[in-house]
C-alpha positions as CSV (number, residue, x, y, z in Angstrom):
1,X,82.4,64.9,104.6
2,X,84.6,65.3,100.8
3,X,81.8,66.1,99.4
4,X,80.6,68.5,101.6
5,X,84.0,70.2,101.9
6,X,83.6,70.3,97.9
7,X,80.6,72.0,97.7
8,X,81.4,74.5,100.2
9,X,84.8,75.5,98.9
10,X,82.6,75.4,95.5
11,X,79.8,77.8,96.4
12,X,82.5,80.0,98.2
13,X,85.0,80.5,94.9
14,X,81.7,80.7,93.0
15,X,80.1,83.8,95.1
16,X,83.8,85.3,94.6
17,X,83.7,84.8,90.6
18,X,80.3,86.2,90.6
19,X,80.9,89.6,92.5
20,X,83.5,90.6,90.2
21,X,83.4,88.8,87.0
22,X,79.6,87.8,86.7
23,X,77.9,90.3,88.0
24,X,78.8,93.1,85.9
25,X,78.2,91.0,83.1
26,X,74.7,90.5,84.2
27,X,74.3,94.2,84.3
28,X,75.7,94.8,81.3
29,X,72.2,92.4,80.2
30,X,69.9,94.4,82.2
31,X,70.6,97.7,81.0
32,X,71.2,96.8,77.9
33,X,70.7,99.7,75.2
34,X,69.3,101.6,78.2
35,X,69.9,105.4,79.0
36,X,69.0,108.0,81.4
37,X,65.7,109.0,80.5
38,X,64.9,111.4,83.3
39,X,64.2,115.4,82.8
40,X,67.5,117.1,82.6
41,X,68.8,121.1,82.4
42,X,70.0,122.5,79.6
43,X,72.7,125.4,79.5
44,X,70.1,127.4,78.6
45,X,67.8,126.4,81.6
46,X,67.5,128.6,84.8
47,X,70.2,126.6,86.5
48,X,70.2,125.5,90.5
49,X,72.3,127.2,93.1
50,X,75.6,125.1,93.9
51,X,77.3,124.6,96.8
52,X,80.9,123.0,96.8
53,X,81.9,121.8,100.2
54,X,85.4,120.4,100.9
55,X,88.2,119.7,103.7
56,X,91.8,120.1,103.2
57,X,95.3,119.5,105.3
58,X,98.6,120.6,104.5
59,X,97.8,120.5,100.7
60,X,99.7,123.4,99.4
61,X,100.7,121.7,96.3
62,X,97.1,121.1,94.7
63,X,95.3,123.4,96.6
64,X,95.8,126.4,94.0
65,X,94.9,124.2,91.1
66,X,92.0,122.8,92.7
67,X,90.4,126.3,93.6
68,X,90.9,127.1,90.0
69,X,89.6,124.6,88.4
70,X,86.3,125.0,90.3
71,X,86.0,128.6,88.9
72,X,87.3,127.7,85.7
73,X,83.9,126.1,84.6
74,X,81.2,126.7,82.2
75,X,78.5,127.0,85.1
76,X,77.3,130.4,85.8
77,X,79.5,131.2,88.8
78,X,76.7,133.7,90.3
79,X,75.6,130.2,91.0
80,X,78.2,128.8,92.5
81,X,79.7,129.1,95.9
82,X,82.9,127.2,97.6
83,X,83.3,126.7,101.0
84,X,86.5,124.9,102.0
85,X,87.7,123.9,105.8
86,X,91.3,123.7,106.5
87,X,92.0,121.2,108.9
88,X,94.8,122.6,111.4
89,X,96.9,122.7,108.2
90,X,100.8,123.3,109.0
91,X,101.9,124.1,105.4
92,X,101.3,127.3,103.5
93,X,97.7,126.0,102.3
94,X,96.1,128.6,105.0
95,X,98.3,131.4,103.3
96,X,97.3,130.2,99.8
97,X,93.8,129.8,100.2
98,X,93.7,133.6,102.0
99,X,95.2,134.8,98.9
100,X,92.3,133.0,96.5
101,X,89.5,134.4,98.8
102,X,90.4,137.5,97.5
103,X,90.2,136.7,94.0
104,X,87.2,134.8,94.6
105,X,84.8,136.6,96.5
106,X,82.4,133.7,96.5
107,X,85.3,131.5,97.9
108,X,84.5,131.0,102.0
109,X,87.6,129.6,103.8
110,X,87.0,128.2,107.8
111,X,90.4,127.3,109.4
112,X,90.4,125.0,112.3
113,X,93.2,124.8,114.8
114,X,92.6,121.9,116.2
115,X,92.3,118.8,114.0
116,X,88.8,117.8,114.0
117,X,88.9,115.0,110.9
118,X,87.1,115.3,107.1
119,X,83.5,114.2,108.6
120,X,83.9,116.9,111.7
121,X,84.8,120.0,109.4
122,X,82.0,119.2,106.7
123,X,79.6,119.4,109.9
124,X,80.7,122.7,110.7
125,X,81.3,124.7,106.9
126,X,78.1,122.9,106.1
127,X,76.1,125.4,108.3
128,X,77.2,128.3,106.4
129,X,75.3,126.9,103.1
130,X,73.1,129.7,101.5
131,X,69.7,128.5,102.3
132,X,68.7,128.7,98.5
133,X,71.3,126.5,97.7
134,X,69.8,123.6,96.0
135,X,72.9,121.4,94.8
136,X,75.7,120.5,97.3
137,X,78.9,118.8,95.3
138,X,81.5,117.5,98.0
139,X,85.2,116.7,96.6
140,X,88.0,115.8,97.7
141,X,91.2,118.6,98.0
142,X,93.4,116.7,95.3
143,X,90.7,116.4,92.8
144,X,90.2,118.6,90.1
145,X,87.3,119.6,87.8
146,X,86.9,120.2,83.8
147,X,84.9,123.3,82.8
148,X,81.7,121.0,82.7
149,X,82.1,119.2,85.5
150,X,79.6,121.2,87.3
151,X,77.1,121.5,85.0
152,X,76.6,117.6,84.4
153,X,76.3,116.4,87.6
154,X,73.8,119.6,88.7
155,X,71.7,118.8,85.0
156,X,70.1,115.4,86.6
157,X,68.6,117.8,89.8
158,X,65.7,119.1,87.4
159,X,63.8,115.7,88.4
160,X,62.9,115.4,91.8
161,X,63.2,111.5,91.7
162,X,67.3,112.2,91.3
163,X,69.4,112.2,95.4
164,X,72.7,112.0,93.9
165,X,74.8,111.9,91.0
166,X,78.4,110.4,91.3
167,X,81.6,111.9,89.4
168,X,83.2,110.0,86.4
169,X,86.9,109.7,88.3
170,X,89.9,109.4,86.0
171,X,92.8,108.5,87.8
172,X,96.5,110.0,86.6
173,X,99.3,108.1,87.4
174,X,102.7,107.1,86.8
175,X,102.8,103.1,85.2
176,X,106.0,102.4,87.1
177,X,104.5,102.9,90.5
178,X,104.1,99.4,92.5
179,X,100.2,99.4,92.2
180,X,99.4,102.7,90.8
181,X,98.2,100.6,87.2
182,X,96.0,98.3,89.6
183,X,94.4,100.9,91.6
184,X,93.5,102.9,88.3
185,X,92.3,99.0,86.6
186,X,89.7,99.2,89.8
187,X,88.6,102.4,89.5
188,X,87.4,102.8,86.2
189,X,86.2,99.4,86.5
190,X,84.2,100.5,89.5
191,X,83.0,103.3,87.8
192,X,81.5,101.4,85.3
193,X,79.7,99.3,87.6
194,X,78.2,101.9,89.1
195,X,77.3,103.7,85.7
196,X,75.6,100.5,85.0
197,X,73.7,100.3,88.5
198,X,72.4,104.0,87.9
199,X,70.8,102.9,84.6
200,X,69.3,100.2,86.7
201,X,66.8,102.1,88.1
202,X,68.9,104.4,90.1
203,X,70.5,101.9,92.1
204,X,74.5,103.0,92.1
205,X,75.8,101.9,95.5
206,X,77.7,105.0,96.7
207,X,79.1,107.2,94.7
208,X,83.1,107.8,95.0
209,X,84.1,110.4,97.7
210,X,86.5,112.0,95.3
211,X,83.2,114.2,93.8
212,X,79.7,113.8,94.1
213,X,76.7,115.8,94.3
214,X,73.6,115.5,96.2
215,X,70.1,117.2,96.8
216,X,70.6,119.6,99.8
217,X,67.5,118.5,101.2
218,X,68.9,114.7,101.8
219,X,72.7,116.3,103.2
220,X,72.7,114.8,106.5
221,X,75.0,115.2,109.5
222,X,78.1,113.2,109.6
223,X,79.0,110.9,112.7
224,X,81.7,112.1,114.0
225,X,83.0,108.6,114.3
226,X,82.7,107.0,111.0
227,X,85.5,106.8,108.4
228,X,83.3,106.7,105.2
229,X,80.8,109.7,105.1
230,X,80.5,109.7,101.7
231,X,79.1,105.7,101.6
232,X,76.8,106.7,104.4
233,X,75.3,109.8,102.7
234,X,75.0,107.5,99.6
235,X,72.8,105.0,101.8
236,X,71.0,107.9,102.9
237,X,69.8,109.0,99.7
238,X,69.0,104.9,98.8
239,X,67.0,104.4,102.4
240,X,65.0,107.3,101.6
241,X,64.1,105.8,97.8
242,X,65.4,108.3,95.8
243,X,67.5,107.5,93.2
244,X,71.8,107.5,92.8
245,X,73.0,107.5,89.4
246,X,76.8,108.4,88.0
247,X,77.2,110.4,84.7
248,X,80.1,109.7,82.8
249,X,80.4,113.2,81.4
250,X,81.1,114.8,84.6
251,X,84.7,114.0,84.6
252,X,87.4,114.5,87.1
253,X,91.3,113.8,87.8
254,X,92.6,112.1,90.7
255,X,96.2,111.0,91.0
256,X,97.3,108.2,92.6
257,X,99.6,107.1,95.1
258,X,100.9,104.1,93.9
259,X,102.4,102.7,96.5
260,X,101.3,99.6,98.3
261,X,101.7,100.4,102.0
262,X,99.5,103.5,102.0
263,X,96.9,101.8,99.5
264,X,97.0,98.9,102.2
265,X,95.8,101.7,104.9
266,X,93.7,103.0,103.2
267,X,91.6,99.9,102.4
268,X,91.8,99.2,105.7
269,X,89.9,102.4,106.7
270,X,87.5,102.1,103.8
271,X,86.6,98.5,105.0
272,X,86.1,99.5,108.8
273,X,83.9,102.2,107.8
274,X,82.0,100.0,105.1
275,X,81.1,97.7,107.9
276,X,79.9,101.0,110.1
277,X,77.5,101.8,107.3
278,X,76.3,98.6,107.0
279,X,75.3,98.6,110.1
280,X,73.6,101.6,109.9
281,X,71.3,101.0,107.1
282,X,70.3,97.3,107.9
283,X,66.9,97.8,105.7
284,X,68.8,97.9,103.0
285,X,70.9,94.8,103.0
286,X,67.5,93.0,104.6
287,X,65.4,94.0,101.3
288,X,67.9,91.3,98.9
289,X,64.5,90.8,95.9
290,X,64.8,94.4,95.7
291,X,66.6,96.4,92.8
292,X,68.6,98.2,95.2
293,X,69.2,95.3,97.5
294,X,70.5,93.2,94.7
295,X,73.1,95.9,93.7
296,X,74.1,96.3,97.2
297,X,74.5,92.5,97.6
298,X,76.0,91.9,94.3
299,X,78.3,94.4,94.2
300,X,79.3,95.0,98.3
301,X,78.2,92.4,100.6
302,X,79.6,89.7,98.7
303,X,83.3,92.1,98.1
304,X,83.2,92.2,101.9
305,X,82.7,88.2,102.6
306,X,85.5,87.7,100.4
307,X,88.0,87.3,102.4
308,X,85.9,84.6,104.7
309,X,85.7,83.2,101.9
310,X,88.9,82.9,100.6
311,X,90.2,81.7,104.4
312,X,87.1,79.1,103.8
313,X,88.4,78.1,100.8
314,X,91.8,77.8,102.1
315,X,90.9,75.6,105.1
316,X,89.0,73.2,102.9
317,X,91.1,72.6,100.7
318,X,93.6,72.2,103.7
319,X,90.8,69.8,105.4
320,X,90.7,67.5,101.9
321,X,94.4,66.9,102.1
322,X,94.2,65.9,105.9
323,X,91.1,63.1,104.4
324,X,93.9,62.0,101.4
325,X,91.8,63.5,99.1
326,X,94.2,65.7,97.4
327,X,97.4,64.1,96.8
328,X,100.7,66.0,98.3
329,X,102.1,67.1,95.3
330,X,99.6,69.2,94.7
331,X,99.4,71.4,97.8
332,X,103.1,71.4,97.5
333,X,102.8,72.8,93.7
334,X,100.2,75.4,95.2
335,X,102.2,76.6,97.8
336,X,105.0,77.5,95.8
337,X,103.7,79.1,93.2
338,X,102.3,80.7,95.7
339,X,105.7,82.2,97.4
340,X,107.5,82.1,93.9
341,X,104.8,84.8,92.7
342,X,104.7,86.6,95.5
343,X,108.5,86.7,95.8
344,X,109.3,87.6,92.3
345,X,106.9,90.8,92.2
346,X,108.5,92.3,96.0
347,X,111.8,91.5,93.5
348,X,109.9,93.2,90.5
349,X,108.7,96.4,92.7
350,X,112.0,97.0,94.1
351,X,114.1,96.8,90.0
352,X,110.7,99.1,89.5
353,X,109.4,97.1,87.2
354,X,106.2,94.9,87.2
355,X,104.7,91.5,85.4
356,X,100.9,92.8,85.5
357,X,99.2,89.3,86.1
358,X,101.9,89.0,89.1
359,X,101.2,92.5,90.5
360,X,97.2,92.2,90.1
361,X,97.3,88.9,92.0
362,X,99.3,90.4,95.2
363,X,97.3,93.4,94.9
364,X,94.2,91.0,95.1
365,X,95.6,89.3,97.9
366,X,96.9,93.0,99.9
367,X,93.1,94.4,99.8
368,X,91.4,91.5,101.1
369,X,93.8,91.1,104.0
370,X,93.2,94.7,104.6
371,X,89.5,94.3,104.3
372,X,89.8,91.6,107.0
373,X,92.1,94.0,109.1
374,X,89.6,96.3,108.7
375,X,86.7,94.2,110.1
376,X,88.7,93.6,113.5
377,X,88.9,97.0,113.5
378,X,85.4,97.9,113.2
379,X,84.6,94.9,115.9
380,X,87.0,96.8,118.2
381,X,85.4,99.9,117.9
382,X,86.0,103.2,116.3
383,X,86.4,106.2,118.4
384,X,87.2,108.7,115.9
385,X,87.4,109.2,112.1
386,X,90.7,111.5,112.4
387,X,93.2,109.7,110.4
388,X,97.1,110.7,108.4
389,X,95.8,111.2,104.8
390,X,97.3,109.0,101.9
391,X,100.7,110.6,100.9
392,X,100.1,111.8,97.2
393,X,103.3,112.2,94.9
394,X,101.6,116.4,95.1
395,X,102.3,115.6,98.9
């Protein structure tokens, strides 16, 4: 029975280690010296027809900057058309985005006056896309582009092998927010990974739903109940074997919220919604020996058995005291370090300060708790994918 409870507890802290410590290591081995070797555009090539799709509510503090950084861009803009869906926004975004329509003639604004969620209003400005159109990019309303954005994620559309190309997001933020420095740690972390997965063979596992674009031919209708389109357009575009890749060259700026309650609900959703699309796609998590399905299990499943795991873990090691294997002192020791670290940082956060290690633990902690949440959500059962939006420092 020790034994047993050793080995489990083992191959549970193990599968942990390897999602997020080995596994981008063993990518880093596979695509070693490796780079994108598919047919590309050049500036000088006859260049697709974009379409830029996006919802926003009540963001009249970014919405101005976001509309002109989209037109602000080295890509020819009599390729390039915006269409943006207000979602029963109560601030002045209606009012501003009126004005830019008339300095952008290519600019379509849709205002909705009943709240209808992110998934709902891309369904219905969708239908207005030109039908020459051969490059959709959907963003998010706080997110703003460079002057090549554009051009290098619609470059990798010259071969027909390429479904999507995922954004480069850099995050902005302030250091001496509670988990703004975590959040950012993740991101460009995850944006790696997923730079790494598209050199395997095209195999990124959903691209971030701050930017991406995507063939037209593969944009699909939303559910109108799920909470992550973006991940289930990116399994889309997997099921259907063509390729996902993210270019680092098409940069974009997010900020961040920083702050640990609204990060908490907003993992929450994410993980509900993961869980959706996982269900949705079951061909792909079936197929583990292939390249894709060892990406998607590396990199996802495994994230989202974490916290069984960790709750295995803890039981076991709970179990081995019960059977005197581990002596008292040393659960005692665990659990308080356990309250003394967690107790310091709420201390830390509220002098506004931080010890990194300290904060990174909690945070570690905070997202798999809301992953859990997130999965008795998703049991439950999701009627709708209307949700309050993060509140941004812009906000």
């Amino acid at each position: 029975m020790i034994y047993l409870l050793i080995i489990l507890i083992g191959v549970c802290s193990f599968l942990i280690f390897y999602s997020y410590v080995l596994y981008p290591m063993v990518l880093n081995l596979l695509v070693k010296n490796k780079k994108f070797n598919h047919i590309q555009y050049q500036n000088t090539d006859h260049l697709p027809l974009i379409s830029i799709l996006f919802s926003a509510l009540n963001e009249e503090n970014i919405i101005e900057k976001k509309i002109h950084s989209l037109f602000n861009t080295s890509y020819p803009l009599d390729k390039l058309e915006v269409f943006v869906g207000s979602d029963q926004s109560t601030d002045k975004t209606n009012e501003i985005l009126k004005k830019l329509a008339i300095q952008y003639p290519t600019l379509h604004c849709f205002f909705f006056d009943t709240r209808r969620g992110k998934a709902n209003v891309l369904n219905e400005i969708k239908k207005n896309i030109p039908s020459f159109t051969e490059v959709i990019i959907l963003t998010d309303a706080n997110v703003i582009f460079t002057p090549t954005t554009l051009f290098h994620l619609a470059k990798h559309f010259k071969d027909p092998s390429i479904g999507q190309v995922g954004a480069n997001i850099i995050n902005e933020f302030d250091k001496n927010k509670a988990i703004a420095q975590q959040e950012s740690f993740y991101i460009q972390r995850e944006n790696h990974i997923k730079y790494l997965e598209g050199l395997y063979d095209g195999s990124m596992i959903g691209a971030f739903g701050a930017c991406y674009a995507i063939r037209k031919d593969l944009l699909i209708e939303f559910k109108s109940t799920y909470l992550m389109e973006d991940f289930y357009l990116s399994l889309a575009v997997l099921e259907k074997k063509f390729k996902a890749i993210l270019d680092k060259e098409a940069i974009c700026y997010e900020d961040l919220p920083g702050n640990i309650e609204e990060e908490y609900k907003r993992k929450k959703r994410i993980s509900a919604g993961n869980y959706q699309n996982m269900m949705a796609y079951p061909s792909l998590f079936l197929n583990v020996f292939s390249k894709v399905g060892f990406c998607y299990w590396s990199h996802k499943i495994l994230r989202w058995a974490t916290p069984f795991f960790l709750i295995i873990i803890s039981i076991g090691i709970l179990a081995l005291y019960l059977l005197n294997f581990l002596p008292t002192f040393l659960i005692t020791s665990i659990i308080t370090f356990c309250v003394f670290f967690w107790v310091i940082d709420i201390i830390m956060e509220k002098a506004h300060k931080q010890i990194v290690i300290l904060r990174f633990a909690r945070y570690f902690i905070l997202m798999n708790l809301a992953m859990l949440q997130g999965f008795f959500m998703y049991l439950k059962g999701i009627k709708t994918n209307v949700w309050t939006p993060t509140k941004r420092e812009n906000n």
